[in-house]
Every structure is written in C-alpha cells, then in structure tokens.
C-alpha positions as CSV (number, residue, x, y, z in Angstrom):
1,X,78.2,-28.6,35.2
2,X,75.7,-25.7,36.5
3,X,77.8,-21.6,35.8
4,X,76.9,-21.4,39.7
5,X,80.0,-24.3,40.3
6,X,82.1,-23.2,37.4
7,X,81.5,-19.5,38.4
8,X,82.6,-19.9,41.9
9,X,86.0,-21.0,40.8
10,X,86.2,-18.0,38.2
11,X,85.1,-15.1,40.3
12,X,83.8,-16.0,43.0
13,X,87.8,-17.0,44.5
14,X,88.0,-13.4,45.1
15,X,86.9,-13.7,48.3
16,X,89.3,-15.2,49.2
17,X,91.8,-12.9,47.8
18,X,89.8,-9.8,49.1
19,X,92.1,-7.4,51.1
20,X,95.5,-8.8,49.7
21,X,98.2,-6.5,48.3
22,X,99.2,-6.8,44.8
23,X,102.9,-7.7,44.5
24,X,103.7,-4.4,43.4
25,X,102.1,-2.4,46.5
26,X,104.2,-4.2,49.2
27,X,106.2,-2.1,51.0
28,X,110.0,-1.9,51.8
29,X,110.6,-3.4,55.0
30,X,111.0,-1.3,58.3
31,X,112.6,-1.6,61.3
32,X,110.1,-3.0,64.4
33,X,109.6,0.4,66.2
34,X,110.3,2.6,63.7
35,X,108.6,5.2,61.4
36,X,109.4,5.5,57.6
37,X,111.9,8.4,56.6
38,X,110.1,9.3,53.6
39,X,107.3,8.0,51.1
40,X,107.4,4.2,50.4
41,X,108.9,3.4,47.6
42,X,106.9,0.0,46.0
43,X,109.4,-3.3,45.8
44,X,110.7,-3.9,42.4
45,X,108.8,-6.7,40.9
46,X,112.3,-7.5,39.1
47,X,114.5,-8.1,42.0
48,X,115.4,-10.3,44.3
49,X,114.2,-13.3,42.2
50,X,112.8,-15.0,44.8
51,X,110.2,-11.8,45.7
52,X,107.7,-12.8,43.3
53,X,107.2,-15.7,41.0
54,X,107.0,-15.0,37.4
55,X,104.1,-14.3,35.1
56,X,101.7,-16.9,34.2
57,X,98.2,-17.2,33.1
58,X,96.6,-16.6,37.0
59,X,99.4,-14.5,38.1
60,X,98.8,-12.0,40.5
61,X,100.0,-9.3,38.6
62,X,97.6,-9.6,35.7
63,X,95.4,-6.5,34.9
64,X,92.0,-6.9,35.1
65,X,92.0,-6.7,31.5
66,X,94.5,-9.2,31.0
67,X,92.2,-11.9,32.9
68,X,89.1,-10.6,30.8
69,X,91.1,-11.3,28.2
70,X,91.7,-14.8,29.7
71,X,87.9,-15.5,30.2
72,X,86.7,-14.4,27.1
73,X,89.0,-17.3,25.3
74,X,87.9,-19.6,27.9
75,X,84.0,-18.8,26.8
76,X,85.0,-18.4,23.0
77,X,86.2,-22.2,23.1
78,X,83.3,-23.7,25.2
79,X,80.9,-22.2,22.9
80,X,82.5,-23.4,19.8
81,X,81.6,-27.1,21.2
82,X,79.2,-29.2,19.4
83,X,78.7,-32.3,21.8
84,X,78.8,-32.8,25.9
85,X,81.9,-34.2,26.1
86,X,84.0,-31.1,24.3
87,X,81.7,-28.8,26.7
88,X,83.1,-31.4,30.0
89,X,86.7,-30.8,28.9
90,X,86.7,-27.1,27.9
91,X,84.7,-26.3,31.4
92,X,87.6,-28.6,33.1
93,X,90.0,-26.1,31.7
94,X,88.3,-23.3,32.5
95,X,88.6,-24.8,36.6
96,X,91.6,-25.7,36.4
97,X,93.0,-22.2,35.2
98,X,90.7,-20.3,37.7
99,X,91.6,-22.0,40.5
100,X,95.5,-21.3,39.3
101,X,94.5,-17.3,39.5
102,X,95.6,-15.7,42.6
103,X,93.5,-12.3,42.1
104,X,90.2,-11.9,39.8
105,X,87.9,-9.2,39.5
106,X,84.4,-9.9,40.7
107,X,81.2,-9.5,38.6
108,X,80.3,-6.5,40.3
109,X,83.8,-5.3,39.5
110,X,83.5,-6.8,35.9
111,X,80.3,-6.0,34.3
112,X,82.1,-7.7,31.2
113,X,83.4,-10.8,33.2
114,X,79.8,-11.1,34.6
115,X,78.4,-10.6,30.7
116,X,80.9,-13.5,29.9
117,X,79.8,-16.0,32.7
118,X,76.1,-15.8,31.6
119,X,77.5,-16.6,28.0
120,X,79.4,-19.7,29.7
121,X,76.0,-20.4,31.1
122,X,74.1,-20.0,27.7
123,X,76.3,-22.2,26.1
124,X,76.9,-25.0,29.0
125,X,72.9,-24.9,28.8
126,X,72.8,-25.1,25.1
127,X,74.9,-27.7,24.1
128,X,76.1,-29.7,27.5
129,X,73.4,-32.2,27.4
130,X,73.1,-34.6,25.0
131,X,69.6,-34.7,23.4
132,X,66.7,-37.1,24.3
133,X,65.7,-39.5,22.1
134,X,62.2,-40.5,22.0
135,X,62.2,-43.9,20.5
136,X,58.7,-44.1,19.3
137,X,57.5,-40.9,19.4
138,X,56.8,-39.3,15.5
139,X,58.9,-36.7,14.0
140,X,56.8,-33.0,13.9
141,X,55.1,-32.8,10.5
142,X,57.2,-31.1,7.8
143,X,54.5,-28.8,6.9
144,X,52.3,-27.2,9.6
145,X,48.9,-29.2,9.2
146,X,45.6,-26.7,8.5
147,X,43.0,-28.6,10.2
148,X,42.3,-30.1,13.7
149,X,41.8,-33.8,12.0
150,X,45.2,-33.9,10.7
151,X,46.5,-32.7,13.7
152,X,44.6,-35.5,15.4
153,X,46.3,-37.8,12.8
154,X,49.4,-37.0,13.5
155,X,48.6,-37.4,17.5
156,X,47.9,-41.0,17.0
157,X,49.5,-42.3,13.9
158,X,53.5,-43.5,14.3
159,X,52.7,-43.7,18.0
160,X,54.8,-46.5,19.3
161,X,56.3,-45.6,22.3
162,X,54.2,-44.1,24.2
163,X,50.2,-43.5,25.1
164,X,47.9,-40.4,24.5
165,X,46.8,-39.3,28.0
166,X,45.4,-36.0,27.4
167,X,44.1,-34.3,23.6
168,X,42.2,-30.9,24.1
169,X,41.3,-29.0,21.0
170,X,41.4,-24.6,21.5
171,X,39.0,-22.7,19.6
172,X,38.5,-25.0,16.7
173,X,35.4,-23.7,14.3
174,X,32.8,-25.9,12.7
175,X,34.9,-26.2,9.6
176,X,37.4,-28.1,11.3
177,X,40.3,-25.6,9.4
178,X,42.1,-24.3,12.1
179,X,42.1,-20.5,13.0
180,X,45.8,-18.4,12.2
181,X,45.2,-16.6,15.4
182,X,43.2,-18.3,18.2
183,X,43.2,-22.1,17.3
184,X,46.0,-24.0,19.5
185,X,46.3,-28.0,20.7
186,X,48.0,-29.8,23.6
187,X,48.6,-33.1,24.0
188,X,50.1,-35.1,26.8
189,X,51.6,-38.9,26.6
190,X,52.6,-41.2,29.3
191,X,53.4,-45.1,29.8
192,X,50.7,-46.9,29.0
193,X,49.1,-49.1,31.6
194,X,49.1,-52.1,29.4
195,X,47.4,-55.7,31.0
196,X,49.6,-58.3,31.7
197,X,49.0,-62.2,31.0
198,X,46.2,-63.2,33.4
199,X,47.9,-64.6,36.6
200,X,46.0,-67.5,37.8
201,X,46.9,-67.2,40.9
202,X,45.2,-63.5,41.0
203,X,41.8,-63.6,42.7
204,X,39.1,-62.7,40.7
205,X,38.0,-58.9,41.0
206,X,41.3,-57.9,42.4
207,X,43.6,-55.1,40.6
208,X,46.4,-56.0,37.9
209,X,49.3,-55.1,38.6
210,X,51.0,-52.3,36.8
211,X,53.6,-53.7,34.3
212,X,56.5,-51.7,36.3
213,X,56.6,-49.9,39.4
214,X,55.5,-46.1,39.0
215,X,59.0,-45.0,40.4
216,X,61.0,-46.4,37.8
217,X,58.1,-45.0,35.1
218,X,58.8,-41.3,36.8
219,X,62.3,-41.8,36.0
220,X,61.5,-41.6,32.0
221,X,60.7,-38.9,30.1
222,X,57.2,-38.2,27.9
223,X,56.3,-35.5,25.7
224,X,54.3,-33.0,26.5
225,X,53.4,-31.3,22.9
226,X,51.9,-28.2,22.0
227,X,50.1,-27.3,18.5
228,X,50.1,-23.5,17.7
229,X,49.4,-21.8,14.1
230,X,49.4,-25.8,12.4
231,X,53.1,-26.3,14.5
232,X,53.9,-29.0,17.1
233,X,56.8,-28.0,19.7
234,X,56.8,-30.5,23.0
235,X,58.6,-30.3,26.8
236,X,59.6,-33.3,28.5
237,X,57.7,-34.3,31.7
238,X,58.3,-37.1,34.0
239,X,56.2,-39.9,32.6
240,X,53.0,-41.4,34.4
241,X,51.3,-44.5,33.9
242,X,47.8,-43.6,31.7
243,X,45.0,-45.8,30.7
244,X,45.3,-44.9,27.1
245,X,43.1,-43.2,25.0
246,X,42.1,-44.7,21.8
247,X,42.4,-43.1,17.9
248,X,39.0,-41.2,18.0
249,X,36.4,-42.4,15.8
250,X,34.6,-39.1,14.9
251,X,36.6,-36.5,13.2
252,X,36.1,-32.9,14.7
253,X,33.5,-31.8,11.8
254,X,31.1,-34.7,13.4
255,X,31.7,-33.7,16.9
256,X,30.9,-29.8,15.5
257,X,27.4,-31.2,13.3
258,X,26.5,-32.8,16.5
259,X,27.2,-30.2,18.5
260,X,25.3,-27.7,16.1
261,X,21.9,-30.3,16.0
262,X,21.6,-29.9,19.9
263,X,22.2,-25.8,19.6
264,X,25.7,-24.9,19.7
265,X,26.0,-21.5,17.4
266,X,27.7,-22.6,14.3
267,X,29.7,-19.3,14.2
268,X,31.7,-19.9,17.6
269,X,34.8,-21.3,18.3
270,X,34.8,-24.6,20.2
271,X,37.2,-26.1,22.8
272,X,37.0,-29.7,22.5
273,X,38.3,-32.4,24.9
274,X,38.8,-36.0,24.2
275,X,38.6,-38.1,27.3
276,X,37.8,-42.2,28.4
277,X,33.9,-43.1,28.8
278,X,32.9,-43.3,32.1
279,X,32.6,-46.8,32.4
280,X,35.8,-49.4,30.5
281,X,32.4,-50.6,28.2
282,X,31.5,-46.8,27.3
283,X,33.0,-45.2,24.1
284,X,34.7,-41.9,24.8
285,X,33.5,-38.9,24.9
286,X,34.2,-35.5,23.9
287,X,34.2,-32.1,25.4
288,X,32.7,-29.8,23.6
289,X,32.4,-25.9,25.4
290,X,31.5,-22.6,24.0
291,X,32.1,-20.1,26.6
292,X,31.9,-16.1,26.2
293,X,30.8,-14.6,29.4
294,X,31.3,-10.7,27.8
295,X,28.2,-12.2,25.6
296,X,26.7,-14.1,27.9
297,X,27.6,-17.4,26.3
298,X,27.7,-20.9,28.0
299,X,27.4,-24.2,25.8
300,X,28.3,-27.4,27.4
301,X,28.0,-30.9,26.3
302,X,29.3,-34.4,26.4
303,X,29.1,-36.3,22.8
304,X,29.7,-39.9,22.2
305,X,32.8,-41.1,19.9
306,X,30.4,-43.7,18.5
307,X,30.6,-42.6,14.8
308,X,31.3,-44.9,11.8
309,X,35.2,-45.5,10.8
310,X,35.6,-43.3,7.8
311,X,37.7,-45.5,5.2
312,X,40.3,-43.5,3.5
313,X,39.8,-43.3,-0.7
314,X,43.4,-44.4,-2.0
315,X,45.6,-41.8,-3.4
C-alpha cells in the first residue's frame, strides 16, 4: 500500500476540511437582520451537550500537536513490523483512524507530519513486501573473491534455475587478480530457451517452439548481478528467454596470454565480454578491448573459447 493512498487519508483530508471553523470559534447565534451588541463571545465547548461531541482520537478539537502526537505512534508501530502482513494491519489502522479525523494539519502546515509520512513510506518500502526467493540461483560468496576466474566460478557453478545471458569482465589485468579500484563485473540471467522433445509432426527446418510463452516468462523475475571490489549485489529484472551461454573453457589469464601474443600491452586493463559463436557449431568467443583515447589507445579482438578443460588438483 503505496504513502501516496495512505497519505491521502492522513493529510491530504484536509481539503476537505479547509475553511471549517473549529468548534470553539463558532459564534453565538444572532438574530436574522441584526448586528452584534458587542464582541462575540466563542460557544462553550462544555455546554449544551449536544453542541459538540466529545473528545476522541480524530476529534476536531485536537491541537495540531495532539494529532502529531497521533501520527508519530501510528509510524512508530508500522516500523516496528517485521513481515507484510503486520505492515497490512498497522497501515489499516492508520486509515481507519485518519479517515475518523475531522481536521489535520497538512504537510506544508506540518513539516514534522510530512517528516513522519516519508518515514511511513521508508518503512512500508522496507519491509511491506515479502522477499523473492530465487530457487536456484547461488547464495553471494561469503568472502569477496580476488580474481576474475572465481568470480566466473561462482557465475556458473550452483546455477540451477536459471541461464547466464550476459558475463562482461571491467578492467581485469593480465594477472587475472582483480583491481581494488577499477575492476567491476555484471552479469545478466534469464529463462533458458531449452529444446523440447522433437515433435514429429514439425517440419523439418522449421523453428521449436519456445517451452512457454514469453508473456508468462516476463512475468518472473531474474537476477541481474553486479560484482564490485570481489562483492556480488543483483536487481531483479523481468526475465527473458536466452540461448544460454556455456561455463567458459578458457580462464581469463588465457584470454589475456592470447590477447598479449597478438599485441595487446600487458600493462592495461582489459574489458572482456563473453558471448555465443557466431554460428550454434562455433565455440564462443570473447571480447577483449583496451581502450584509452587520452593515450591514444584502441585494441580490439575476438578470441576463441577453444582452450583445454583444466582439471582441478584435489584438495
């Protein structure tokens, strides 16, 4: 429930109240025709009975501080809620009371009310939505990782859920050991566009069909992560189908020594792209650009992902 609704039942109802007398600046009654004797004397809240109803929690005759007062315990309990359903109820309550108050102060009145709304907000924001799970996507590493390979590890490995789309690599140096200040990594993932069983029936040479209709893929959501000083942190995106890219088979030190024997200066800092070969029976390629245009500085080339699997030495 968005501050905009909630807030135009807690202050903005003054319009409505705009231009209305307090209870205690009505005047004595005159007779039609006639001109007051004297000053007017303002009716006695007290008496008759029936001239005003008694105090409550929206009553008229609150002081503006009263109501702050009133607002402020209304915020105080929606922030101390831990799940969505304790932020539904508190925000009900907060309605409900507003829309009992006959005369509030507006923002502009109220710095302090407007202060409080934007702490409603905050906290409506914070801890009114429950959070996503992604089934199949691996926790962030523990540890930030020091070099791009793990950090390609830990793009691929545990990946259940969902499909590496995207994987660019920001001012990575020959070593591979990723740079405190420049060196960053993002990573996108969608739906995979897995084949189906063969349908017979399907002529030859045409399309296969996706495995679910793009609409209802949209209506998911995939990570969209970024890497900065060894740390991962991600965004959620409405998911797309992808033709998946595979775990690369050179590690970024191979790209760089291949990089290096076709002239690439070994003292720059490399942005490396991993994409799909150009034809479904080409291996990937990657990326690899060196550009400095203050020192006149322009490498580009394409490299294969055709490199031997390394086999890991067992702990």
């Amino acid at each position: 429930m968005r501050l905009l609704l909630v807030g135009a039942l807690v202050i903005g109802s003054v319009a409505a109240c705009k231009g209305k007398e307090r209870p205690s600046e009505k005047q004595a009654p005159r007779a039609s025709g006639s001109l007051p004797a004297g000053p007017i004397k303002p009716a006695d809240p007290t008496t008759p009975p029936d001239a005003a109803p008694a105090p409550s929690t929206g009553d008229a005759r609150m002081t503006p501080g009263e109501l702050l007062a009133q607002v402020r315990g209304h915020a105080d309990r929606i922030c101390a809620c831990t799940d969505p359903q304790c932020i539904t109820t508190r925000t009900q309550e907060l309605i409900t009371w507003s829309q009992s108050a006959a005369h509030l102060p507006t923002a502009a009145d109220s710095p302090e009310l407007a202060a409080q709304g934007a702490r409603i907000q905050k906290c409506i924001d914070a801890r009114g939505k429950p959070p996503v799970v992604l089934t199949g996507f691996p926790d962030a590493p523990a540890t930030p990782v020091t070099s791009a390979d793990q950090l390609v590890r830990h793009t691929f490995d545990g990946l259940t859920g969902f499909a590496v789309a995207r994987l660019e690599l920001a001012y990575i140096p020959a070593s591979g050991v990723l740079d405190p200040t420049y060196s960053k990594a993002t990573v996108s993932y969608g739906t995979s566009r897995a084949l189906l069983e063969d349908d017979p029936r399907r002529p030859l040479g045409a399309p296969v069909p996706d495995p679910e209709p793009e609409a209802v893929i949209a209506k998911r959501q995939c990570p969209e992560v970024t890497w900065r000083g060894g740390a991962r942190s991600h965004v959620l995106r409405a998911c797309q189908l992808v033709q998946p890219l595979p775990h690369p088979r050179c590690t970024v030190v191979e790209i760089w020594k291949q990089a290096i024997a076709k002239g690439a200066p070994p003292e720059a800092l490399a942005v490396l792209s991993f994409r799909l070969g150009s034809t479904p029976q080409a291996p990937p390629m990657w990326g690899f650009t060196i550009d400095d245009a203050p020192r006149k500085v322009h490498f580009v080339r394409y490299l294969p992902d055709a490199c031997e699997l390394a086999v890991e030495k067992p702990q």
